[in-house]
SETOR-338236 format. One record per residue (C-alpha): residue number from 1; residue in one letter; x, y, z. Coordinates in nm, 3 decimals, padded with zeros to 5 digits. Layout:
N
   roro   pati         u         v         w
    NUM      A         X         Y         Z
...
end
This chain:
536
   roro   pati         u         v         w
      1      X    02.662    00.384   -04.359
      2      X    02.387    00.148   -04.411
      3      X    02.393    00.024   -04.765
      4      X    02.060    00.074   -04.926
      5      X    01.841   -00.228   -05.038
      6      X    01.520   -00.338   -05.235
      7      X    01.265   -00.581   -05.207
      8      X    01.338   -00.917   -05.407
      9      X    01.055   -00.950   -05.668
     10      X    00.861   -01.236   -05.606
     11      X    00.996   -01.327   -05.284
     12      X    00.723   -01.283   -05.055
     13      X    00.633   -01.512   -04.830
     14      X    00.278   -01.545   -04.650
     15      X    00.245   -01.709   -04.313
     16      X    00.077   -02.119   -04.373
     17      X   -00.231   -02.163   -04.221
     18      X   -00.254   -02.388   -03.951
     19      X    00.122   -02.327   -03.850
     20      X    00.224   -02.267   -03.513
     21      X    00.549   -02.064   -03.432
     22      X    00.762   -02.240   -03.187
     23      X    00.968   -01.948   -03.158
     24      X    01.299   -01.811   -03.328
     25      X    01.578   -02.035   -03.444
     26      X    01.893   -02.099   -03.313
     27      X    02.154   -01.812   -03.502
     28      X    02.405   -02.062   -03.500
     29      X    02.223   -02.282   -03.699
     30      X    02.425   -02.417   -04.036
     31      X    02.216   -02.313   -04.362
     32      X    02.255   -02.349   -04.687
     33      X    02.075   -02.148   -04.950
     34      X    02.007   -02.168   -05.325
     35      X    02.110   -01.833   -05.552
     36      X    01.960   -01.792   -05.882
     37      X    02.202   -01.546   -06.088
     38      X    02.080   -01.390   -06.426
     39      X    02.242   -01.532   -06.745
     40      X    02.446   -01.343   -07.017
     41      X    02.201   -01.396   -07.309
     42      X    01.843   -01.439   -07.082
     43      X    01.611   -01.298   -07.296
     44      X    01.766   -01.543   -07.608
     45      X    01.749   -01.833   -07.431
     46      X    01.441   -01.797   -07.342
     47      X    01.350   -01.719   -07.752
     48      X    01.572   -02.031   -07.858
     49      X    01.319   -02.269   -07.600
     50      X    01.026   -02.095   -07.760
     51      X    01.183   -02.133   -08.119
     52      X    01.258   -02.528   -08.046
     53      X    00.891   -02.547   -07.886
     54      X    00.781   -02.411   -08.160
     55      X    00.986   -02.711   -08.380
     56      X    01.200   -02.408   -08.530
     57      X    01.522   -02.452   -08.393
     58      X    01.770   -02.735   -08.294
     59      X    01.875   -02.815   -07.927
     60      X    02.245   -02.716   -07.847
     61      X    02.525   -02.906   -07.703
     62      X    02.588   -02.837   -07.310
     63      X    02.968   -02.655   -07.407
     64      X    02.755   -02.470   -07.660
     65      X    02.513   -02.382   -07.427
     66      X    02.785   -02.240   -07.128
     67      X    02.950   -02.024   -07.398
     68      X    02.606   -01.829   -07.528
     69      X    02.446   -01.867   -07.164
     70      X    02.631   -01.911   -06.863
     71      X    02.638   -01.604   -06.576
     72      X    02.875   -01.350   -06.658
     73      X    03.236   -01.308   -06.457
     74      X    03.119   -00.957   -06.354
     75      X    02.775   -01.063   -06.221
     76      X    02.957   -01.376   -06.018
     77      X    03.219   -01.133   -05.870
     78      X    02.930   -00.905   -05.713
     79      X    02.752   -01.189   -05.552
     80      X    03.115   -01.309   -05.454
     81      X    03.169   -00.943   -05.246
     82      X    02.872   -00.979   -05.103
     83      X    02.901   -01.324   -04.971
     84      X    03.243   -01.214   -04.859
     85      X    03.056   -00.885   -04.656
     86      X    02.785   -01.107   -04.473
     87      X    03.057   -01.399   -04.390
     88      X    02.887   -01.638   -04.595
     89      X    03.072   -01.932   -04.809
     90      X    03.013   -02.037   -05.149
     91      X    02.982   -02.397   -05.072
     92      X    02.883   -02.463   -05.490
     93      X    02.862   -02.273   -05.803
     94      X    02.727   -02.371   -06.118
     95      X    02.739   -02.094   -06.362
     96      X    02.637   -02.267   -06.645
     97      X    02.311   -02.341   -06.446
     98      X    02.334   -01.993   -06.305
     99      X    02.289   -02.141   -05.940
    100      X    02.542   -02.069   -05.654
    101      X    02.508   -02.259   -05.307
    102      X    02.589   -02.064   -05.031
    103      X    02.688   -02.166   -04.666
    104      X    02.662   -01.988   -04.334
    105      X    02.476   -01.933   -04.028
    106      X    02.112   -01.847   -03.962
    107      X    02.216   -01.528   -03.784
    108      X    02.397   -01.413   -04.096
    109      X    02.145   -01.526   -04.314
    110      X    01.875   -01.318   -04.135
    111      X    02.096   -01.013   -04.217
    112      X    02.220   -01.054   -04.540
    113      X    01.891   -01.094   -04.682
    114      X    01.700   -00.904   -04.457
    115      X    01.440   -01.141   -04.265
    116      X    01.388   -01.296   -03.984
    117      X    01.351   -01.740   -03.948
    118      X    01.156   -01.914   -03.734
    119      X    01.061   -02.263   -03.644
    120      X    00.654   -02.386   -03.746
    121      X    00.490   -02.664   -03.662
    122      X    00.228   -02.804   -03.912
    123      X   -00.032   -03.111   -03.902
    124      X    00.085   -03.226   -04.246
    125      X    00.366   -03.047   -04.310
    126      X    00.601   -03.143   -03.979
    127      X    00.844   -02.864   -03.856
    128      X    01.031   -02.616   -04.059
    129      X    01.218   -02.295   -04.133
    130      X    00.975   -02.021   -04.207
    131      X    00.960   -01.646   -04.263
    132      X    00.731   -01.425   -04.374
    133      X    00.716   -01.120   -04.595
    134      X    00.985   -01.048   -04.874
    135      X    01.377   -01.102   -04.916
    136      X    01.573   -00.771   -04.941
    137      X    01.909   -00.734   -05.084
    138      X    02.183   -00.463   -05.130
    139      X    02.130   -00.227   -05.451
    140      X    02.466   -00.355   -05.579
    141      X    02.337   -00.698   -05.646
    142      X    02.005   -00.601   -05.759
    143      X    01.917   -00.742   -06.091
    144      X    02.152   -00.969   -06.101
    145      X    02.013   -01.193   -05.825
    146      X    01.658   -01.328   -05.924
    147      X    01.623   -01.579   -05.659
    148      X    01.727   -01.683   -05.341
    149      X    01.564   -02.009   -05.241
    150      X    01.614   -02.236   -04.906
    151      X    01.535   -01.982   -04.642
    152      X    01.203   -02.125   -04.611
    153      X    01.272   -02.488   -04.626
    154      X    00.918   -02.594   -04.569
    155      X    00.802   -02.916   -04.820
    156      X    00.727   -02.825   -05.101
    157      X    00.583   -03.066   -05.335
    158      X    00.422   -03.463   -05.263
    159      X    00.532   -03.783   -05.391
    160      X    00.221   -03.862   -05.622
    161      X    00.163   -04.214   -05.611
    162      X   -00.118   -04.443   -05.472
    163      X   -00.154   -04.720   -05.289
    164      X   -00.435   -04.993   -05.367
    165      X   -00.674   -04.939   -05.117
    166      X   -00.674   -05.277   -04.902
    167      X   -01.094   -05.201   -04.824
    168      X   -01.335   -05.018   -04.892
    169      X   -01.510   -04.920   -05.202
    170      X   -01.281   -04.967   -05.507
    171      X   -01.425   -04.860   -05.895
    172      X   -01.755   -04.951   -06.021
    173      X   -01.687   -05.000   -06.392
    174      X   -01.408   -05.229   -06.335
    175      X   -01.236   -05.506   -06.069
    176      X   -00.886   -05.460   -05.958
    177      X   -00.652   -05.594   -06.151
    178      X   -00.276   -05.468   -06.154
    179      X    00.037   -05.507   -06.477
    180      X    00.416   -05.553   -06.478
    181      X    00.551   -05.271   -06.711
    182      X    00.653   -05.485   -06.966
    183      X    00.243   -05.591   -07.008
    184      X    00.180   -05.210   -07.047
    185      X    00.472   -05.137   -07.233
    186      X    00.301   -05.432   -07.492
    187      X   -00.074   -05.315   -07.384
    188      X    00.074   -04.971   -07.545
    189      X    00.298   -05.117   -07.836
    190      X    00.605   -04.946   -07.736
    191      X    00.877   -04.997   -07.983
    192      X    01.118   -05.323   -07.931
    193      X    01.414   -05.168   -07.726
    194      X    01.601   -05.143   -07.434
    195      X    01.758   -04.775   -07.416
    196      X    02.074   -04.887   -07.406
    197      X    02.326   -04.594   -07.436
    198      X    02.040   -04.331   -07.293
    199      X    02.066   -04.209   -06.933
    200      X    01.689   -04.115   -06.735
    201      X    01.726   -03.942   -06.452
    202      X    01.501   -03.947   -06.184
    203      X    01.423   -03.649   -05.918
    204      X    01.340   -03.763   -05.568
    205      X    01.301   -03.535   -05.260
    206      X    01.306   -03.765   -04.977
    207      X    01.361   -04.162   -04.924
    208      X    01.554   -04.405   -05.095
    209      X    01.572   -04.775   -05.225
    210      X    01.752   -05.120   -05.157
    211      X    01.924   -05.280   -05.451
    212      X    01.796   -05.636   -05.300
    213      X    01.468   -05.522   -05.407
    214      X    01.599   -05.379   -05.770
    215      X    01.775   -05.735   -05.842
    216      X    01.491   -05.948   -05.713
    217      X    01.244   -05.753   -05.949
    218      X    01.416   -05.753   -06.251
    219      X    01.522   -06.098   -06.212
    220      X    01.164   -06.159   -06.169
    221      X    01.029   -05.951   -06.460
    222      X    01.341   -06.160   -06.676
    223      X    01.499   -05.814   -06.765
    224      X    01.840   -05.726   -06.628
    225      X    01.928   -05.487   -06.365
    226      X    01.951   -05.163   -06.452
    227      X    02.303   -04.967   -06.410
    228      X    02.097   -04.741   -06.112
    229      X    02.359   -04.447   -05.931
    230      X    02.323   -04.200   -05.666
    231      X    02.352   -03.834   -05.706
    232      X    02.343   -03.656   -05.397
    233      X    02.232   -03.279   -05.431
    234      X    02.220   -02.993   -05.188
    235      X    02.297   -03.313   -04.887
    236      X    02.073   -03.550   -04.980
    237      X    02.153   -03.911   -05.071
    238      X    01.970   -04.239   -05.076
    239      X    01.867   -04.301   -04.747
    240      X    01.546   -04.620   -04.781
    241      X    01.339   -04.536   -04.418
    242      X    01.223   -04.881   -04.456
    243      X    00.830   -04.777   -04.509
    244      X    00.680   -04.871   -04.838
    245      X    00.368   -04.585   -04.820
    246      X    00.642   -04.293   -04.777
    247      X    00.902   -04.140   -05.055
    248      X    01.055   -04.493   -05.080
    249      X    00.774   -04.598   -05.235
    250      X    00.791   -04.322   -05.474
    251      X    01.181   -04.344   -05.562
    252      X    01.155   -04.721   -05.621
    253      X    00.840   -04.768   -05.786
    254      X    01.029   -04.460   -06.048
    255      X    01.319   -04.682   -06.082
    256      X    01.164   -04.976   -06.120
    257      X    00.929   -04.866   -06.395
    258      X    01.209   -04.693   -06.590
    259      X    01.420   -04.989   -06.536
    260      X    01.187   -05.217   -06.675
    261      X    01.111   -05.069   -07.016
    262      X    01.502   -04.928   -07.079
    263      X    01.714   -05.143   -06.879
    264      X    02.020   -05.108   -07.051
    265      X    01.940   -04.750   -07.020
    266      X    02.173   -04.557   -06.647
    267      X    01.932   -04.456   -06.426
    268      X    02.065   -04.139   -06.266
    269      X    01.855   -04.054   -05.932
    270      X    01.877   -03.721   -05.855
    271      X    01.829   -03.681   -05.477
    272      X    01.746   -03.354   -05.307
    273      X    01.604   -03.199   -04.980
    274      X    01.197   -03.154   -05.042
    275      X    01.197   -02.781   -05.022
    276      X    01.107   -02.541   -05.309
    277      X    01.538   -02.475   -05.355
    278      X    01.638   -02.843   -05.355
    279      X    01.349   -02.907   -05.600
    280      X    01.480   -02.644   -05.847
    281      X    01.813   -02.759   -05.742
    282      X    01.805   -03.088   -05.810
    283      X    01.660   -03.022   -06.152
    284      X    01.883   -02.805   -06.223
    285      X    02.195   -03.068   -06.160
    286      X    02.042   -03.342   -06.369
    287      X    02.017   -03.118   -06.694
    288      X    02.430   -03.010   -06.634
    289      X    02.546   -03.354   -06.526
    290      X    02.838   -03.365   -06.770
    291      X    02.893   -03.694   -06.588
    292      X    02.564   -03.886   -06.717
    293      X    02.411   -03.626   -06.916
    294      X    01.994   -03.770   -06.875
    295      X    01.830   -03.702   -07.200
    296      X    01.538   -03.748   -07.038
    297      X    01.397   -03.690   -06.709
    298      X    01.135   -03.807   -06.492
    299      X    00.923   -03.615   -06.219
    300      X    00.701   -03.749   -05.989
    301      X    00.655   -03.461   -05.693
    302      X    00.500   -03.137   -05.780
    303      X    00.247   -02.886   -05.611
    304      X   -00.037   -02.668   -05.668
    305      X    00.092   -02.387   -05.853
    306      X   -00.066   -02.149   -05.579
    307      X    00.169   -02.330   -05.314
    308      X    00.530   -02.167   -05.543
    309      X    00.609   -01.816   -05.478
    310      X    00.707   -01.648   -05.752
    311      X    01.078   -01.592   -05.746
    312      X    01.115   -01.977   -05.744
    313      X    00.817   -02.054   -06.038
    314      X    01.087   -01.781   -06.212
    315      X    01.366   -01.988   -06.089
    316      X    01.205   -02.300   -06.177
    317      X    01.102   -02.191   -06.513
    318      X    01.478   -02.108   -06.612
    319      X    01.580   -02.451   -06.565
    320      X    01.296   -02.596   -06.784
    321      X    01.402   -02.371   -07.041
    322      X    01.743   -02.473   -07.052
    323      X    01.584   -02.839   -07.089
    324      X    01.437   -02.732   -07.384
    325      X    01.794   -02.570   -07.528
    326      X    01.971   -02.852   -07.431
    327      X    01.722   -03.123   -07.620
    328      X    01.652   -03.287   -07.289
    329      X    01.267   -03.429   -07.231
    330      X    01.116   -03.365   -06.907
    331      X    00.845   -03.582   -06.784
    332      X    00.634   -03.453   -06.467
    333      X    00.330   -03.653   -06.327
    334      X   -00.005   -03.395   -06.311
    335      X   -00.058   -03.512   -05.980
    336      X   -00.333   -03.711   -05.803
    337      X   -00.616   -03.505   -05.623
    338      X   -00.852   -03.419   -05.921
    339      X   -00.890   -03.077   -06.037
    340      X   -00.869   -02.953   -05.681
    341      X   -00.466   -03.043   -05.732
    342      X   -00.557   -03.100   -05.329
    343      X   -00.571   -02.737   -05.244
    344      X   -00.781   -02.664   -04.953
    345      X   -00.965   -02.352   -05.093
    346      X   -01.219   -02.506   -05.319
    347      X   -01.094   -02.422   -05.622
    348      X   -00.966   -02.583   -05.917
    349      X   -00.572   -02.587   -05.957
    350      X   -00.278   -02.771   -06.161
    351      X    00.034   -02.932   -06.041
    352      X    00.351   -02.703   -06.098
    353      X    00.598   -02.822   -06.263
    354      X    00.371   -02.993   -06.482
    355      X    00.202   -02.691   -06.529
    356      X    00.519   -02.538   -06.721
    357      X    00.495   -02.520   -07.123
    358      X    00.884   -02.681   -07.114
    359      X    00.755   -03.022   -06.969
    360      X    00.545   -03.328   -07.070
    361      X    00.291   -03.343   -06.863
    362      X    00.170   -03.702   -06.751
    363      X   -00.193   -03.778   -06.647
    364      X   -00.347   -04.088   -06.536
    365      X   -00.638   -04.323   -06.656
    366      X   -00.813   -04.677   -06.556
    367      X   -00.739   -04.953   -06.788
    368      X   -00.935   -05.256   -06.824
    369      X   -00.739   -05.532   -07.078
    370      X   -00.844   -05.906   -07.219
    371      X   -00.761   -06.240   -07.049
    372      X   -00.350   -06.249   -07.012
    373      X   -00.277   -05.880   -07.074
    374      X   -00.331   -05.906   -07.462
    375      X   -00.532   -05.584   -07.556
    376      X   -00.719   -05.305   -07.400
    377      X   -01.070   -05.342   -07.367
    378      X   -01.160   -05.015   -07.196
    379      X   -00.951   -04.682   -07.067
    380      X   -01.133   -04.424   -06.925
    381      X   -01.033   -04.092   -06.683
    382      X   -00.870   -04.229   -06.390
    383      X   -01.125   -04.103   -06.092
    384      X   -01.151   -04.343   -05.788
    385      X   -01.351   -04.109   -05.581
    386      X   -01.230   -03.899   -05.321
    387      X   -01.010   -04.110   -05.110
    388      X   -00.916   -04.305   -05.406
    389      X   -00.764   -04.032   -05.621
    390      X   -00.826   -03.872   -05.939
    391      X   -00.561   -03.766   -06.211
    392      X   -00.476   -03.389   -06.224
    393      X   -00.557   -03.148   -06.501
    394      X   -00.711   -02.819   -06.555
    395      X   -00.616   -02.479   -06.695
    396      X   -00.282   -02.252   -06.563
    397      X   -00.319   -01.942   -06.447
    398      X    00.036   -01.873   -06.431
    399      X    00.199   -01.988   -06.789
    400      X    00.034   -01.804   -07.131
    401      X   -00.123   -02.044   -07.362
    402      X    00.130   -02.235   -07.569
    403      X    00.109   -02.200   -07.978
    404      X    00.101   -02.608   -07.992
    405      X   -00.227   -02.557   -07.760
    406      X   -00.409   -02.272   -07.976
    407      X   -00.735   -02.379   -08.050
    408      X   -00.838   -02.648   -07.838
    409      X   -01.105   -02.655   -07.570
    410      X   -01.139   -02.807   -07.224
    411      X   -01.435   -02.968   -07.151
    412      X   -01.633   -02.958   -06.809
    413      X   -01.789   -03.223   -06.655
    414      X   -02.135   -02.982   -06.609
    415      X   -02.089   -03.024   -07.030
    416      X   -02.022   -02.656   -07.082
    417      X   -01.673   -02.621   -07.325
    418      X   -01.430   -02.293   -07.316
    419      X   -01.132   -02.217   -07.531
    420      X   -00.858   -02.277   -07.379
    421      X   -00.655   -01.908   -07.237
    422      X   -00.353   -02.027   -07.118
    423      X   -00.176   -02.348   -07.077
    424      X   -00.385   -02.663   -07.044
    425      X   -00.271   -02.957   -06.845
    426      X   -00.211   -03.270   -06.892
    427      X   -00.039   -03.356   -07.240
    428      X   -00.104   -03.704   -07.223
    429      X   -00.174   -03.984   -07.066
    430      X   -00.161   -04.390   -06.950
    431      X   -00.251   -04.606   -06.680
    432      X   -00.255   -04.441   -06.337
    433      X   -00.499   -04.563   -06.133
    434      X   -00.434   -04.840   -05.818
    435      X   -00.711   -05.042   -05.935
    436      X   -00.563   -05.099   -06.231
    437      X   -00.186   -05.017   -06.153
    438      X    00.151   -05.176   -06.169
    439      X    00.326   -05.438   -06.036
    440      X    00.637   -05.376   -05.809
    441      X    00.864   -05.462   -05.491
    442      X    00.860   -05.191   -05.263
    443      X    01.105   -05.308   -04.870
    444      X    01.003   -05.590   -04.961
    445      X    00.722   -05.615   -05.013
    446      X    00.532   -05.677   -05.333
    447      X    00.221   -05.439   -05.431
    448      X    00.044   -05.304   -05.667
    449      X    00.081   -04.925   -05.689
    450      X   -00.101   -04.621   -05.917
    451      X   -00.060   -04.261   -05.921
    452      X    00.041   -04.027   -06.239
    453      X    00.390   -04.052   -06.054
    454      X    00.401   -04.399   -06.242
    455      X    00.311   -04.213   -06.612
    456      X    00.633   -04.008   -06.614
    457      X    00.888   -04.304   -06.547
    458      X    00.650   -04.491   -06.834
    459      X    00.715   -04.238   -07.014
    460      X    01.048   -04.190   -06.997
    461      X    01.136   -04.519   -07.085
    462      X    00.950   -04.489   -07.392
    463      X    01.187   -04.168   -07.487
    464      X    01.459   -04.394   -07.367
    465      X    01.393   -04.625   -07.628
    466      X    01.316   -04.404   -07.931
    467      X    01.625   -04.187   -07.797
    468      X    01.790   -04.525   -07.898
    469      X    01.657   -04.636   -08.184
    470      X    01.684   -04.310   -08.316
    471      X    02.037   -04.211   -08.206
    472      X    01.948   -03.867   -08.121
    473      X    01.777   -03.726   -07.833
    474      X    01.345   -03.643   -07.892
    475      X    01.422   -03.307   -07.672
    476      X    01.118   -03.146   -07.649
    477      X    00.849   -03.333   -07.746
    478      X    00.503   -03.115   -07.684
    479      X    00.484   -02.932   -08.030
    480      X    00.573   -03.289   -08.238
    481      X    00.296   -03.500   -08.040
    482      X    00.046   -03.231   -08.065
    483      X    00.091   -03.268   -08.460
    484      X    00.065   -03.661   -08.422
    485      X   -00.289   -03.721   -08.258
    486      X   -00.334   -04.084   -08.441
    487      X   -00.040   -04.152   -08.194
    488      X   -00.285   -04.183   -07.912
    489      X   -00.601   -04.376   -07.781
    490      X   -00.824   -04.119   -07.738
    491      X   -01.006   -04.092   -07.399
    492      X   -01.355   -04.001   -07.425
    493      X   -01.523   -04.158   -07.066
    494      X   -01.510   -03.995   -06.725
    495      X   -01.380   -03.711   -06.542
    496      X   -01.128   -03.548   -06.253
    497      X   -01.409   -03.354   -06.071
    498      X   -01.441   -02.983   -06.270
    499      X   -01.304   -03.143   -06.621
    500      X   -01.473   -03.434   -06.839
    501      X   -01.293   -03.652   -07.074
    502      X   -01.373   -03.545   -07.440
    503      X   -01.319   -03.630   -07.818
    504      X   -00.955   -03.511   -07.912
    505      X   -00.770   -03.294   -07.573
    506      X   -00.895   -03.317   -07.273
    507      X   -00.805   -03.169   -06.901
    508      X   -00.814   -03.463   -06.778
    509      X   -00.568   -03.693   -07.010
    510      X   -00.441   -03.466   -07.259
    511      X   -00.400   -03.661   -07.605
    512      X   -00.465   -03.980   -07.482
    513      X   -00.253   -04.283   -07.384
    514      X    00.039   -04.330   -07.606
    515      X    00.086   -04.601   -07.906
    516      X    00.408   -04.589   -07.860
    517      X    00.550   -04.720   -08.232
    518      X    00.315   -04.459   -08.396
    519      X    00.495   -04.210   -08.139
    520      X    00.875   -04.308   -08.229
    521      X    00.751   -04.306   -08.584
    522      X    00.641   -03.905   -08.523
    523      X    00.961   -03.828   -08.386
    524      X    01.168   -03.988   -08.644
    525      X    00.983   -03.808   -08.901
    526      X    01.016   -03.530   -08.717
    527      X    01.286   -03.263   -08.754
    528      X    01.408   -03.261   -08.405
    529      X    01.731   -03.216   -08.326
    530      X    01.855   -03.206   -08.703
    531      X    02.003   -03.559   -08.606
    532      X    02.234   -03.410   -08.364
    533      X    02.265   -03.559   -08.076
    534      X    02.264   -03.284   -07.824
    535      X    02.337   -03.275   -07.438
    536      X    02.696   -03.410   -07.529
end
């Protein structure tokens, strides 16, 4: 008797426009696919992240959190019987994480979760696995699955970083100019420090670096090389391609930034297949890497929240959460197409994960500074036109509007102001933009590079120091720096398209850019953590 099955909520699929089917794929075809399990105690973690958001509650310590969280024997045994029924292998299980990898072939992939693959072809996007419609799945495992991610390996999110233009029109109100992170680091008085016992990890989808390039810029920047290890997740590893413009430019311009402002700090890069379940995945790893334990992390890639289906924003979401219990900071760049987020349909849009309450969410301005780097003259809303980029920022329309948000306003560049509904993005902000954009050694090649992708590795550092000089982990930071404005230059000039810089938050660059000894000073003042040091 067939076994009776439901539709997986969220899990729909719609066909991407401008695809072309190239037919079925091959059922002998090796997958593997990322399982989402519900966790014994869901509902209270999700009340303990909004209780530590909220600056009400400590982090807990990764054996604390497996205990009160981790999935339940039971709910592991059913997904165990049915991976057993369909002939699939569980190839990795994390139940702390509440993920489970599992292994087969496309054939019985198609009919354990009821769909059917094929190959696309896509301008921008390349070939991938696609399907369309919704995942089903037996009764018995009903509730207890809430995600099942890598079917549909399409990419998911973009590197965002830019590239100096090398012609063409560059800004009006300023000439190029570009800074080492140690002269933004001092442009931003960061705290003296080099993060030395902290661990940043960095999430990559795609590329690599050379360690001839890490020694030769450190060495030239007088700091010392950073301890910098590979974590390979879901099959990925660090494989350089050897071309500056694609992911490699993004994975070492993350290390290399990091590096540079914590460089006695490990710098743990996560690597992971750029699809919506290595994403998660990778994410996922970093915050239960018992191993290095990160107490921060830095990410660069993200996507227009429309682009996420829902099961993996739901997914997704989990993770952050557990971030938040575990006191881990998560830095994610709020991407570099404007307000547009570069959708296609006209509207305005924020980057996901960025978007999520559970992460610090890095936009991007234009600094101009004084002969030799000594001050900052002028910072305005990164916005270098249309083929120069523009930071990202807007309003959710996915994530309710968080209690360290209530009251403020966005501002639009027509001049009209609304109260903000739900989540407003970004949190804060620094130098972003190519014209005015950092230093660093890329194949081989030196260049000066931009992109909010270069705010959350600035960022990180910073936590990597205070994490240091305070000998406990910041954790979440949202609710503390939203309490601490004086901790940031506030940006008042320019605009990402639909949103105009303002007096106080802004869609555009959040609080400001950081003064980073008046930030460390918040958070040591600050009850975070109750001096714990969490993540242990």
């Amino acid at each position: 008797m067939t076994q009776a099955r439901q539709r997986l909520a969220g899990s729909d699929r719609a066909a991407v426009e401008n695809a072309k089917c190239l037919g079925p794929i091959d059922p002998h075809e090796t997958m593997r696919v990322v399982v989402t399990l519900r966790r014994r105690g869901g509902r209270e973690l999700e009340d303990l992240a909004q209780r530590i958001a909220r600056d009400e509650a400590a982090p807990v310590s990764r054996d604390e959190f497996e205990k009160r969280f981790a999935v339940a024997p039971e709910d592991f045994a059913k997904l165990e019987a049915f991976a057993r029924e369909y002939r699939l292998t569980i190839a990795r299980r994390d139940l702390c994480a509440a993920k489970v990898v599992l292994a087969g072939t496309a054939e019985q992939f198609q009919a354990a979760f009821g769909v059917e693959l094929l190959h696309y072809e896509h301008p921008s996007l390349g070939r991938f696995r696609g399907r369309t419609g919704a995942i089903t799945i037996p009764d018995d495992i009903a509730g207890v699955v809430t995600a099942v991610l890598g079917l549909d390996d399409r990419p998911q999110a973009q590197p965002h970083f830019r590239f100096r233009p090398v012609s063409g029109p560059i800004m009006a109100h300023a000439a190029a100019h570009a800074f080492t992170p140690l002269q933004l680091a001092s442009l931003y008085e960061f705290p003296p420090g080099d993060g030395a016992g902290q661990c940043i990890g960095l999430i990559e989808l795609g590329g690599g670096f050379v360690k001839s390039d890490l020694s030769a810029y450190f060495s030239g920047l007088g700091v010392p090389t950073p301890d910098v290890v590979s974590v390979p997740v879901d099959g990925a590893n660090n494989r350089p391609t050897g071309d500056p413009s694609g992911p490699d430019g993004e994975v070492t311009l993350d290390i290399e930034i990091a590096g540079a402002i914590a460089p006695k700090a490990k710098i743990a890069v996560y690597f992971a297949p750029n699809s919506d379940a290595g994403f998660v995945d990778a994410v996922s790893h970093a915050l239960h890497d018992s191993t290095n334990k990160p107490s921060v992390l830095s990410i660069s890639w993200g996507g227009p929240e429309s682009a996420w289906t829902q099961q993996a924003i739901t997914s997704f979401s989990d993770t952050l959460q557990s971030a938040a219990a575990l006191g881990v900071t998560i830095c994610a760049a709020s991407g570099d197409n404007g307000s547009s987020d570069g959708a296609a349909d006209g509207g305005d849009h924020v980057d996901f994960p960025a978007a999520s309450p559970y992460v610090l969410a890095c936009g991007g301005t234009h600094v101009t500074a004084s002969a030799g780097a000594q001050s900052i003259t002028k910072e305005v809303v990164w916005n270098d036109g249309s083929s120069g980029g523009a930071t990202g920022g807007g309003v959710s329309t996915l994530f309710a509007l968080p209690v360290w948000q209530e009251g403020l306003k966005a501002t639009r560049a027509d001049g009209s102001v609304a109260p903000l509904k739900k989540r407003g993005v970004p949190d804060v902000a620094a130098d972003a933009s190519p014209t005015s954009g950092y230093d660093v050694l890329i194949d081989g090649q030196s260049a000066p590079v931009g992109g909010t992708s270069a705010v959350a590795p600035l960022f990180a550092g910073l936590v990597a120091r205070i994490n240091a000089q305070n000998g406990k982990n910041a954790g979440f930071l949202n609710a503390k720096l939203y309490q601490a404005a004086s901790a940031f230059n506030d940006i008042t000039a320019g605009d990402n398209g639909t949103y105009a810089a303002a007096q106080g938050w802004d869609a555009c660059t959040g609080l400001g850019s950081p003064n980073g000894r008046r930030i460390a000073q918040a958070l040591a003042a600050s009850g975070a953590g109750s001096g714990k040091k969490p993540g242990g």
